[in-house]
C-alpha positions in Angstrom: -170.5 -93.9 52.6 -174.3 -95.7 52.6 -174.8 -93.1 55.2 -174.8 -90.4 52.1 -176.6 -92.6 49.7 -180.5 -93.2 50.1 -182.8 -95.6 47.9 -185.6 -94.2 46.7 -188.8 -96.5 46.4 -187.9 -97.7 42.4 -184.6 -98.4 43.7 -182.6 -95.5 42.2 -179.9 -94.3 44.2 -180.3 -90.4 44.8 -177.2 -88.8 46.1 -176.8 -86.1 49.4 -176.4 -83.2 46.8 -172.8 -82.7 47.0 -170.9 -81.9 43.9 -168.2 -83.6 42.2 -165.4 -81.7 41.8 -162.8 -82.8 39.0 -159.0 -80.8 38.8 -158.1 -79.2 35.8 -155.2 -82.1 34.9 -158.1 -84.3 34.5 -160.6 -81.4 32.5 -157.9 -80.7 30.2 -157.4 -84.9 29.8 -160.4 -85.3 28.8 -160.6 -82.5 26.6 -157.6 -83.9 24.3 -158.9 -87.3 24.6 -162.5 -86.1 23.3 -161.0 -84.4 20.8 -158.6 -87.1 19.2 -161.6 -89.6 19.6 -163.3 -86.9 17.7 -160.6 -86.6 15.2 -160.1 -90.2 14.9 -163.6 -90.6 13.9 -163.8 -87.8 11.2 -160.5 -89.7 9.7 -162.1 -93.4 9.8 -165.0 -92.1 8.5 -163.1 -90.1 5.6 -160.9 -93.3 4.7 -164.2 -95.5 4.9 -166.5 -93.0 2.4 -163.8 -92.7 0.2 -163.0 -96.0 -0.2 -166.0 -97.3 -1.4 -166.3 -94.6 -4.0 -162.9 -95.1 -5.4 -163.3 -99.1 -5.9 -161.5 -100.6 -8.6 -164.0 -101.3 -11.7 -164.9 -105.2 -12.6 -161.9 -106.1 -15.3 -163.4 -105.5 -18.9 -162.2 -108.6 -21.2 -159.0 -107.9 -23.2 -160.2 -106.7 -27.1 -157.3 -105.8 -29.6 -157.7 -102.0 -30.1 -158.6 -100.6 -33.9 -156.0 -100.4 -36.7 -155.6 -97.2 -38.2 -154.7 -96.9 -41.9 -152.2 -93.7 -42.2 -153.9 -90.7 -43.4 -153.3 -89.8 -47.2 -152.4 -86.3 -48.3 -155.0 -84.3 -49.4 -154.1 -82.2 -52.8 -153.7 -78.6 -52.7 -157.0 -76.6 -52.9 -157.3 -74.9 -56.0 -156.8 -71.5 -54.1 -154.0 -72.2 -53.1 -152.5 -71.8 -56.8 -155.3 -68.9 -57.0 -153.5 -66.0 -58.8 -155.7 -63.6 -56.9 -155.6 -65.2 -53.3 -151.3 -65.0 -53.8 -151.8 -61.4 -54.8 -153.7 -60.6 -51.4 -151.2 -62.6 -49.3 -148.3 -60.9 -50.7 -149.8 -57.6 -50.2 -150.7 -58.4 -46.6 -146.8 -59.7 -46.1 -145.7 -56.1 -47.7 -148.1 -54.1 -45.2 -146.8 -56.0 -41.9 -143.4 -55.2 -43.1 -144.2 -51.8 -43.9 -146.0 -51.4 -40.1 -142.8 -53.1 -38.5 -140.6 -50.6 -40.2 -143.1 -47.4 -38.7 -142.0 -45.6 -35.9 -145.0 -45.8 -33.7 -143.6 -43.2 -30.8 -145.0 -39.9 -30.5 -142.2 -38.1 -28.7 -144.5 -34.6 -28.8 -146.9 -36.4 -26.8 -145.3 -37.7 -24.0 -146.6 -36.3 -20.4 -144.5 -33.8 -19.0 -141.6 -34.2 -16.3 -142.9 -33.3 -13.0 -140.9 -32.6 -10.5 -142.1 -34.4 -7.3 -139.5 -33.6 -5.3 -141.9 -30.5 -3.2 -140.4 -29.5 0.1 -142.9 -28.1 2.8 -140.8 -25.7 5.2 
């Protein structure tokens, strides 16, 4: 095997030229290796990224939260008692019943039956 192998003057070792030959077992080895390595390193780097960004916050000291006082009632707005702002919601109640009651379909105006069933001979 030194027979193959010279020394050149910086002592690197240059080879006869003949190729190295790997079998396809071994290509396709290497291929699913470099690719879970690759895969393994995407997934340590996405657990690493993420969890720095998704550290806990420092503990804020406990503080009793605010008291609410119920709210009060407010009175009736004076339009509400407004003779003339009854009068318009009863006359707006009377016209939605009057539109539910309307028949809204225009028989006369419906498209016409066609008859699709066309027979080429």
């Amino acid at each position: 095997m030194t027979e193959d192998l010279n020394i050149a003057d910086g002592g690197e070792i240059a080879s006869s030229g003949e190729k190295i030959e790997f079998s396809k077992p071994l290509i396709i080895i290497l291929l699913i290796a470099l690719v879970f390595v690759f895969a393994l390193g995407i997934s340590l780097g996405i657990v690493y990224f993420t969890a720095k960004k998704t550290s806990p916050a420092p503990s804020l000291p406990q503080t009793n939260p605010p008291v609410f006082e119920p709210v009060k009632p407010k009175e009736k707005s004076k339009l509400a008692t407004d003779s003339a702002v009854l009068k318009i919601a009863d006359d707006l109640s009377a016209f939605q019943q009057e539109l539910n009651r309307l028949d809204l379909l225009e028989p006369q105006l419906a498209p016409p039956s066609i008859d699709l069933n066309i027979k080429i001979e």
